[in-house]
N, C-alpha and C positions, 0 to 999 in steps of 0.2 A: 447622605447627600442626594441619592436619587429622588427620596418623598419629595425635594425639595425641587429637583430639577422638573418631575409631575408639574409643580404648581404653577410652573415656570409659566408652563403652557399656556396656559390664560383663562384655564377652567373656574377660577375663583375670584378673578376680578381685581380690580384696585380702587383705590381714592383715592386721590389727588388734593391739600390744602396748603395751607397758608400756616396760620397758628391756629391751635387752640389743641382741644382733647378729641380723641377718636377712639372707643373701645368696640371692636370689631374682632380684634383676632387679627395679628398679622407675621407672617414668615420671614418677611424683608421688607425694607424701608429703604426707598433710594431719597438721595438728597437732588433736590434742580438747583438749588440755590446753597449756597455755605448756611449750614443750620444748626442751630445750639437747641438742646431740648430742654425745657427747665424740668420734667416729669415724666420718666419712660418706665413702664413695667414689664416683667416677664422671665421667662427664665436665662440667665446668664450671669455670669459674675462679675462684680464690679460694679463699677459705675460709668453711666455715658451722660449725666447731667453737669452742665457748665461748661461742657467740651467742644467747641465747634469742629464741624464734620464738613469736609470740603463737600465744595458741589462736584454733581456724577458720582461720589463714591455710593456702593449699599452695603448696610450691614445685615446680616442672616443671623436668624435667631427664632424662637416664641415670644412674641410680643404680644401681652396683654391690650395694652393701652401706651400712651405718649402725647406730650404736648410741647409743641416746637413753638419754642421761645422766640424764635426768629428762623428765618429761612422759608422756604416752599419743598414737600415733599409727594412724592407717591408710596404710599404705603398698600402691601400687595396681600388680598385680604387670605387669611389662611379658611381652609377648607373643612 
């Protein structure tokens, strides 16, 4: 958790969108808005495609790439 709390920091930036694809690299993903991703990669198990993800909540993880089917997110770029 600490690598993570590092990133926190704001050494590595974010994007900010709407829909579409971003492969960037990202640690965390907050939602602004309720968002469904039709296409999320990385390492974790399961699946978060179909599922809508209230707004304010962020999920932590390695995030290859994603594509938010609906919703607006900031995705926080990993370093």
């Amino acid at each position: 958790m600490s690598r993570a709390l590092d990133k926190f920091q704001g050494q590595y930036g974010f994007s900010v969108g709407t829909t579409g694809t971003v492969a960037a690299g990202y640690w965390a993903i907050q939602m602004l808005s309720d968002t469904t991703f039709s296409a999320i990669a990385g390492r974790f198990d399961g699946t978060l495609t179909g599922i809508t993800i209230g707004s304010g909540n962020i999920i932590y993880g390695e995030f290859n790439s994603y594509t938010a089917g609906t919703g607006k997110v900031i995705g926080y770029i990993a370093g």
